[in-house]
VMD Tcl script that draws the C-alpha trace (Angstrom):
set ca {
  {0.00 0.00 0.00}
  {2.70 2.33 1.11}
  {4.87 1.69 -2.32}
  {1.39 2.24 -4.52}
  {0.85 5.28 -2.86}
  {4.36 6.55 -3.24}
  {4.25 5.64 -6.83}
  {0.80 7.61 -7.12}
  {2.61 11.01 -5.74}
  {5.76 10.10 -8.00}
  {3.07 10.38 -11.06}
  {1.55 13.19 -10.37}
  {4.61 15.14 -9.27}
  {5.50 14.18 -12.82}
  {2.50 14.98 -14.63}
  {2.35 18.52 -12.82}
  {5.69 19.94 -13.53}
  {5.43 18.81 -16.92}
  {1.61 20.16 -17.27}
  {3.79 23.15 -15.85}
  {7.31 23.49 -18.25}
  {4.72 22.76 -21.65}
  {1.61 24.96 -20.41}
  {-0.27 26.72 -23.44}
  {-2.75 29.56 -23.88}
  {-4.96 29.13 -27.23}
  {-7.11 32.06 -28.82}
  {-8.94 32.35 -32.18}
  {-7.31 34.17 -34.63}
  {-8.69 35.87 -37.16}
  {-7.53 37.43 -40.50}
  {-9.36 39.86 -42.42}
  {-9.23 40.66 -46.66}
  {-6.74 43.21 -45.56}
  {-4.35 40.87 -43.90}
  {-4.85 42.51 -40.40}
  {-4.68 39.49 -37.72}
  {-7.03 40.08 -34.69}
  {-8.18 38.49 -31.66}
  {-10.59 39.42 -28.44}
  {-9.34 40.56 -25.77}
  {-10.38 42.11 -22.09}
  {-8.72 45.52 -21.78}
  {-8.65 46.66 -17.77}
  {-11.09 43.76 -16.73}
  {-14.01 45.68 -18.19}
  {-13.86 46.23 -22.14}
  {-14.02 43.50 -24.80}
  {-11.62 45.11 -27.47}
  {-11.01 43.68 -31.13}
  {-7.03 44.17 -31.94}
  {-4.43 43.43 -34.02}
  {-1.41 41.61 -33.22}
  {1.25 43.70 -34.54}
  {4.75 42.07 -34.17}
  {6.48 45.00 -35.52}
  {5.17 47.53 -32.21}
  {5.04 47.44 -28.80}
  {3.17 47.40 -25.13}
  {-0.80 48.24 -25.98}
  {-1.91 51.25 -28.48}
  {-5.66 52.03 -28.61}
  {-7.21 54.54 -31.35}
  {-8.17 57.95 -30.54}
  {-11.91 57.14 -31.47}
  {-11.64 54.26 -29.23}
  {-10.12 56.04 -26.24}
  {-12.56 58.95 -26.43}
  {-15.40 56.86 -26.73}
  {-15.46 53.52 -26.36}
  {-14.24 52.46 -22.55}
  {-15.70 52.16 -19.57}
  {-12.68 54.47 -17.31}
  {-10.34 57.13 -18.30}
  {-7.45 55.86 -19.70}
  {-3.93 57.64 -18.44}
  {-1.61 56.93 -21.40}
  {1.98 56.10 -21.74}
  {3.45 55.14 -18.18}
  {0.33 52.93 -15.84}
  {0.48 50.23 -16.86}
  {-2.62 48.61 -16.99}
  {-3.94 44.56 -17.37}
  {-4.70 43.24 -20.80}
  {-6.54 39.40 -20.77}
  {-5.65 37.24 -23.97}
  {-7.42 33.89 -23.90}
  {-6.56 33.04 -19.86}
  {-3.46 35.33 -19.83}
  {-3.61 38.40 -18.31}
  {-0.22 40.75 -19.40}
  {0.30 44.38 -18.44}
  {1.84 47.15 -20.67}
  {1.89 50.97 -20.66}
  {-1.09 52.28 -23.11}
  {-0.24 54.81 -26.26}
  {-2.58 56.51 -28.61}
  {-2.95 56.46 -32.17}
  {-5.00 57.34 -35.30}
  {-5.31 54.43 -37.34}
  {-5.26 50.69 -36.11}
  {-5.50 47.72 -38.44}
  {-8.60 48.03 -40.27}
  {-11.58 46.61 -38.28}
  {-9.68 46.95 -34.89}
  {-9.85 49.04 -32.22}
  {-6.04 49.07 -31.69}
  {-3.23 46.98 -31.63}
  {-0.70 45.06 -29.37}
  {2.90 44.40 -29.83}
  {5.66 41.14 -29.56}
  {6.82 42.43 -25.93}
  {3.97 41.49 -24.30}
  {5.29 37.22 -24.94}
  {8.61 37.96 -23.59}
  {10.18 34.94 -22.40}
  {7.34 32.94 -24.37}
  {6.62 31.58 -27.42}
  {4.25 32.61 -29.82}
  {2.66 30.04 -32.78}
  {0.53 31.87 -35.46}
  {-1.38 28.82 -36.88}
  {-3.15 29.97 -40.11}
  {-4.53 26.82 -40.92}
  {-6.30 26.35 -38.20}
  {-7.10 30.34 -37.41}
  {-5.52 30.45 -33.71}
  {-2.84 31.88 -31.83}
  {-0.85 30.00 -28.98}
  {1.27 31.41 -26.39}
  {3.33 28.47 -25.13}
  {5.58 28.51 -22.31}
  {8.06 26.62 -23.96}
  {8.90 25.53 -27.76}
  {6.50 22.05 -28.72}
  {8.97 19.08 -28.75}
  {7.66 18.37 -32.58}
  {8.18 21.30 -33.90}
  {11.32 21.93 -32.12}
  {12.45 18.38 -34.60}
  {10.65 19.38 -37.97}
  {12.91 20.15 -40.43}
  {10.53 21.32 -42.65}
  {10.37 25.04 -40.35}
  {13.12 27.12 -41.94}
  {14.57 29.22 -38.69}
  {15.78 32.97 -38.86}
  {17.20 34.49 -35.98}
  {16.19 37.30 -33.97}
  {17.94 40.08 -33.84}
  {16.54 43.19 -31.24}
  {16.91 46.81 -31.56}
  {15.12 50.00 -30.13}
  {12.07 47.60 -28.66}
  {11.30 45.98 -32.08}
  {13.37 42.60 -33.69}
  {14.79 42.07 -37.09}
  {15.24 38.94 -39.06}
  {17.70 38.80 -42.29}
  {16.40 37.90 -45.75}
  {16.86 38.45 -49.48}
  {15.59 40.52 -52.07}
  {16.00 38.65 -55.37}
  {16.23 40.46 -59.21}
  {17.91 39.99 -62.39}
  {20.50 37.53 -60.79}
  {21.57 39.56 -57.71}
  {20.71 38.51 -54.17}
  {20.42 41.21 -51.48}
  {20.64 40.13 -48.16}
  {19.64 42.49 -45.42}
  {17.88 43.36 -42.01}
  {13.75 43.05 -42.24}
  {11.21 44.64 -39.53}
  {9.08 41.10 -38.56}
  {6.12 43.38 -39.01}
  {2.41 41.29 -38.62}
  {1.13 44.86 -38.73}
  {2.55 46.02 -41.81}
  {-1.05 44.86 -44.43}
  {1.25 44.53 -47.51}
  {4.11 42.14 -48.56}
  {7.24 44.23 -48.11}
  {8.62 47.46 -47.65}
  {11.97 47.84 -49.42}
  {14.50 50.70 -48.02}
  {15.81 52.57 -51.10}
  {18.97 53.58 -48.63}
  {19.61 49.77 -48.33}
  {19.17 49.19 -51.88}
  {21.57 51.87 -53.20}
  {24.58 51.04 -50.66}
  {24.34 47.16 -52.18}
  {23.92 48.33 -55.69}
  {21.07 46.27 -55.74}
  {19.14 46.10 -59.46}
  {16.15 48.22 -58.20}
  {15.27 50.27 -61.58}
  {15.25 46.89 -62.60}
  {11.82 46.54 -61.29}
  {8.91 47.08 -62.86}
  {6.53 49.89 -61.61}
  {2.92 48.88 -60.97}
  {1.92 51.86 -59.21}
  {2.60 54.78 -56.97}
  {0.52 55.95 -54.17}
  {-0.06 57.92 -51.04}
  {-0.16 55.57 -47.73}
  {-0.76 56.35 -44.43}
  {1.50 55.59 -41.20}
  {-0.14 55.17 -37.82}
  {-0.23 58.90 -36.89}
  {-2.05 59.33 -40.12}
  {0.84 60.81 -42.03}
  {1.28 60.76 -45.73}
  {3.56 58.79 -47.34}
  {4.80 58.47 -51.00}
  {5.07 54.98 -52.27}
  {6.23 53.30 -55.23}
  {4.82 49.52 -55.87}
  {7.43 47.43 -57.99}
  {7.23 43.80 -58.91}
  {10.69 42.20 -57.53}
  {11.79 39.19 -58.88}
  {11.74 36.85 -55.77}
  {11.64 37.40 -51.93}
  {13.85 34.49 -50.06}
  {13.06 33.94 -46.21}
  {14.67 31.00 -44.80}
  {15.10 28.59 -47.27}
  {11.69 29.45 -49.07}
  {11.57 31.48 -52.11}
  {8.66 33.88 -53.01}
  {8.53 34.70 -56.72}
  {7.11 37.65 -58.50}
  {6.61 39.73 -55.14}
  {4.74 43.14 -55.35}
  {7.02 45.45 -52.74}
  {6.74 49.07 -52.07}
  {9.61 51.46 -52.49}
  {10.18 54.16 -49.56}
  {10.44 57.21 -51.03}
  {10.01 59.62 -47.91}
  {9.33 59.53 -44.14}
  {10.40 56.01 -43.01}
  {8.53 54.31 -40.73}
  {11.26 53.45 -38.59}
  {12.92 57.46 -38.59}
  {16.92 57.09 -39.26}
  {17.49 53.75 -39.91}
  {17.67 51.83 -42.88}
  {15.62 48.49 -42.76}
  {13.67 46.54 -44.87}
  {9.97 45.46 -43.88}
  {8.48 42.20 -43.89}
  {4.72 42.45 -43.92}
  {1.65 40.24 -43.43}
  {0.25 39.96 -46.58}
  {3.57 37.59 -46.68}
  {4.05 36.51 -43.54}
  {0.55 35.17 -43.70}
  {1.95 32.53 -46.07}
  {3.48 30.77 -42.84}
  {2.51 28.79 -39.81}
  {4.75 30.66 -37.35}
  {6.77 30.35 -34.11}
  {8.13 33.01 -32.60}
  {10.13 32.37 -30.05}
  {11.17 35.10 -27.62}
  {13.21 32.62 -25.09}
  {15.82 31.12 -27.46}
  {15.42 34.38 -30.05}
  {14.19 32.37 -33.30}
  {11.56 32.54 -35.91}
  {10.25 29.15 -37.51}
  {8.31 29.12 -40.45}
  {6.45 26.83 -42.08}
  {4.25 27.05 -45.64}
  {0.83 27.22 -45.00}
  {-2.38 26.65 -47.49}
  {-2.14 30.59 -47.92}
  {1.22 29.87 -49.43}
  {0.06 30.38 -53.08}
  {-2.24 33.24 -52.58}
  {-2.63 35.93 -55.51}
  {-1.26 39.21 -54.12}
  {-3.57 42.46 -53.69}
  {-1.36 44.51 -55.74}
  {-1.95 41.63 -58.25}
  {-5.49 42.41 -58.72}
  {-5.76 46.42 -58.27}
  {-3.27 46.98 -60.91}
  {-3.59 51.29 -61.72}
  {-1.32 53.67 -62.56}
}
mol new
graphics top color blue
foreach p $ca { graphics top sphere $p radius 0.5 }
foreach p [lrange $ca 0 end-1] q [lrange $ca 1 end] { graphics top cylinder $p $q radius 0.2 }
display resetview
């Protein structure tokens, strides 16, 4: 009696710490015709808010509109931190105030929040996971390609390649879920590699609009192939900076969703990787493919 009961508290001991190391949090996730990915969440215990992960900003940022109108309390921005609920994690961050959000959200939420965790964007299935600790299987799949992480200025970087007429550009990219188009491509960058880039064909220029609401020029040029990892994107759409940079004074590249929806993702904030895996989205026509003006 005395061993089976000893082996009984040897089992559970067991079963609890590992319940414990591999503990995950899953959420719907949702993706709209604009490439903005969204889930619910519980903003200071009292207001169900719609918003945008957006890996490419950080702590919480709520629109104007929203802040004005749309909570229950006052909100003091920039230094209280205050609770955010995500599935049945509750994370605090400073609040900031914008213009524009992700269409159809009421704000956004950046990649600090999953410090020290790791984050699986699972198109397929339409949820997000915040796990503790990288899954054993995916850990072993050869099939993710892995890019590192590299941090600066409370945003992270991961290197890829621009691809045309026979020249491969490999630089920095913003990992930017928030960013609705494919990629942005620093001219800067571009110039100092003597990268091809009037080899490009034009397909359009436009005004955009950054998350204050200010203008920006930009040219949209079909590039010859985008490599991430060891997965090649061919005939990409990318837009040209050709004034005010999102990122002021520094020359980066930006990675946006409307490819980074193309991948099941991992991010992983403890051991400073990205794993990505093709996903059915993989073969998707691009916007820019089908609103072709000049």
């Amino acid at each position: 009696m005395k061993n089976t009961l000893l082996l009984l508290l040897v089992q559970v001991f067991v079963y609890s710490s590992y319940a414990q190391v591999s503990r995950s949090d899953t959420v719907q996730l949702g993706i709209n015709e604009q490439n903005t990915i969204y889930v619910k969440a519980l903003f200071n215990k009292m207001d169900t808010l719609t918003l945008n992960f957006d890996s490419g900003s950080s702590d919480i940022t709520l629109k104007n509109s929203v802040l004005q109108a749309k909570l229950s309390s006052k909100v003091e921005l920039y230094q209280v931190p205050y609770e955010l609920k995500i599935g049945n994690r509750t994370y605090t961050a400073p609040v900031y105030d914008t213009e524009l959000s992700g269409h159809g959200t009421d704000g956004r939420f950046g990649w600090d929040l999953f410090k020290d965790h790791v984050v699986e964007l699972n198109y397929d299935k339409g949820i997000l996971v915040v796990h503790s600790e990288m899954p054993a299987d995916i850990a072993n799949d050869s099939t993710f390609t892995r890019l590192q992480i590299d941090y600066f200025a409370n945003c992270f970087s991961v290197s890829s390649s621009l691809m045309q007429s026979g020249i491969d550009h490999k630089g920095p990219f913003l990992f930017d879920t928030g960013y609705q188009r494919t990629a942005m491509v620093d001219v800067d960058l571009m110039k100092e590699a003597n990268f091809p880039a009037a080899d490009m064909e034009v397909i359009k220029k436009v005004i955009m609009k950054n998350g204050m609401g200010e203008d920006i020029p930009v040219i949209t040029s079909n590039l010859d192939g985008l490599k991430i990892g060891d997965y090649v994107l061919p005939d990409v759409p990318v837009q040209q900076i050709t004034a005010r940079k999102p990122l002021k004074g520094m020359n980066i590249h930006i990675l946006g969703n409307e490819v980074l929806k193309r991948f099941n993702t991992f991010l992983d904030f403890k051991s400073d990787v990205v794993l990505l895996k093709p996903n059915k989205l993989f073969g998707d026509r691009y916007i820019e493919k089908d609103n072709v003006s000049t």
